[in-house]
C-alpha positions, -999 to +999 in steps of 0.1 A: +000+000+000+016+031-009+011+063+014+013+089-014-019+077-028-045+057-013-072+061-036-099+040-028-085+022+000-109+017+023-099+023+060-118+018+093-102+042+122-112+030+155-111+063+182-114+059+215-113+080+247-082+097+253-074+134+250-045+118+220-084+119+204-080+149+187-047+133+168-071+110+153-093+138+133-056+150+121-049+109+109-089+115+096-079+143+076-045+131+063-059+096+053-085+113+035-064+139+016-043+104+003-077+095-012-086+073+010-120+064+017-122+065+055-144+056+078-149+066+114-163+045+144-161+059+181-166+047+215-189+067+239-157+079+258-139+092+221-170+116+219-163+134+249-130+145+235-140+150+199-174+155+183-191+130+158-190+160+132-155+169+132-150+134+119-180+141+090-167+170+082-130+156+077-143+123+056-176+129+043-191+102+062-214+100+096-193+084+118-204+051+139-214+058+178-233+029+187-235-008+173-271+000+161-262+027+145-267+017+105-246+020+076-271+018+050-306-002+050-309-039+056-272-042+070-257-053+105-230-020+109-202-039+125-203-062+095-213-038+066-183-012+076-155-039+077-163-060+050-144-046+022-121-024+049-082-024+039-072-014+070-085-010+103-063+017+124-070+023+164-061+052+168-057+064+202-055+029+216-060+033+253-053+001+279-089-001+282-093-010+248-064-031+240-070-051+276-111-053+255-093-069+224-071-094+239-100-106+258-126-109+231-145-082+247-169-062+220-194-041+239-195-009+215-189-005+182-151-004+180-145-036+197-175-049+178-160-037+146-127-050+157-140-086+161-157-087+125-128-071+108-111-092+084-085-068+073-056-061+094-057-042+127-033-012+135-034-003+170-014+032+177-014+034+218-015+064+239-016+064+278+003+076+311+039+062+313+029+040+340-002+027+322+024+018+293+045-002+318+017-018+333+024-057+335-008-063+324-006-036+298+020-053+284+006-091+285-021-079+265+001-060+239+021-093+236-016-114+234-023-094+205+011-090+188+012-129+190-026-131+176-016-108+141-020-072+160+001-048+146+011-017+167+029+015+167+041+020+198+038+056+214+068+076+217+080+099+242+072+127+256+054+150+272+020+134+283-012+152+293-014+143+327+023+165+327+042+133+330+073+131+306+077+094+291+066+069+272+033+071+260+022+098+239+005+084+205+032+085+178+032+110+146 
């Protein structure tokens, strides 16, 4: 896949709640300037930090808030939004939803998109150094790196919570 020109690619970006949120609608907006066809799902959390229409306005599309929320008459969502998906990207990752993943969790529409997606997963993390270090954190990182995950780790830096470490979503 080259990243000078996606046209028509079809890409799934998974946001979830972290203030890193607001990263997300700048990965929206670059996907979609590529040419990519991109489509946005978000967890409850995710739309506390960034609204529903920033993401519309950014890809053209309505994103998915809720797995009843439908994608075009007579479909299931979570299946309808995957099918033909490139890529899915999750994008902030938090430890909530990667520990969600690695257990087979899918109780809103990014987990349940995540479960149907046939595609391969990208999961770009962003939390507090310690949540990073986390022993459980990091089980469930290897889990899903052993399962066909693929991540980009965060970087460092400084953090919202005014650490300075790892754990701020990478560029």
């Amino acid at each position: 896949m080259s990243f000078r020109n996606l046209d028509g690619r079809r890409i799934i970006l998974g946001v979830t709640g972290s203030i890193a949120a607001y990263r997300a609608a700048e990965l929206a907006s670059s996907l979609a300037s590529l040419k990519a066809d991109v489509r946005v799902a978000m967890t409850p959390s995710a739309t506390r930090f960034v609204g529903p229409a920033t993401f519309r306005a950014l890809t053209g599309h309505t994103p998915l808030t809720g797995v009843f929320d439908e994608v075009e008459e007579r479909s299931v969502a979570h299946i309808a939004l995957v099918e033909n998906a490139d890529l899915m990207i999750i994008a902030p990752a938090t430890a909530n939803i990667i520990g969600k993943i690695a257990s087979g969790i899918a109780d809103e529409i990014v987990t349940t998109l995540t479960m149907a997606a046939p595609c391969p997963v990208l999961l770009a993390p962003a939390m507090n150094t310690r949540m990073w270090t986390n022993p459980i954190v990091i089980a469930n990182v290897d889990r899903l790196r052993n399962m066909g995950y693929h991540f980009v780790d965060p970087v460092e830096g400084r953090l919202a919570c005014g650490y300075e470490g790892v754990g701020k979503m990478a560029p």
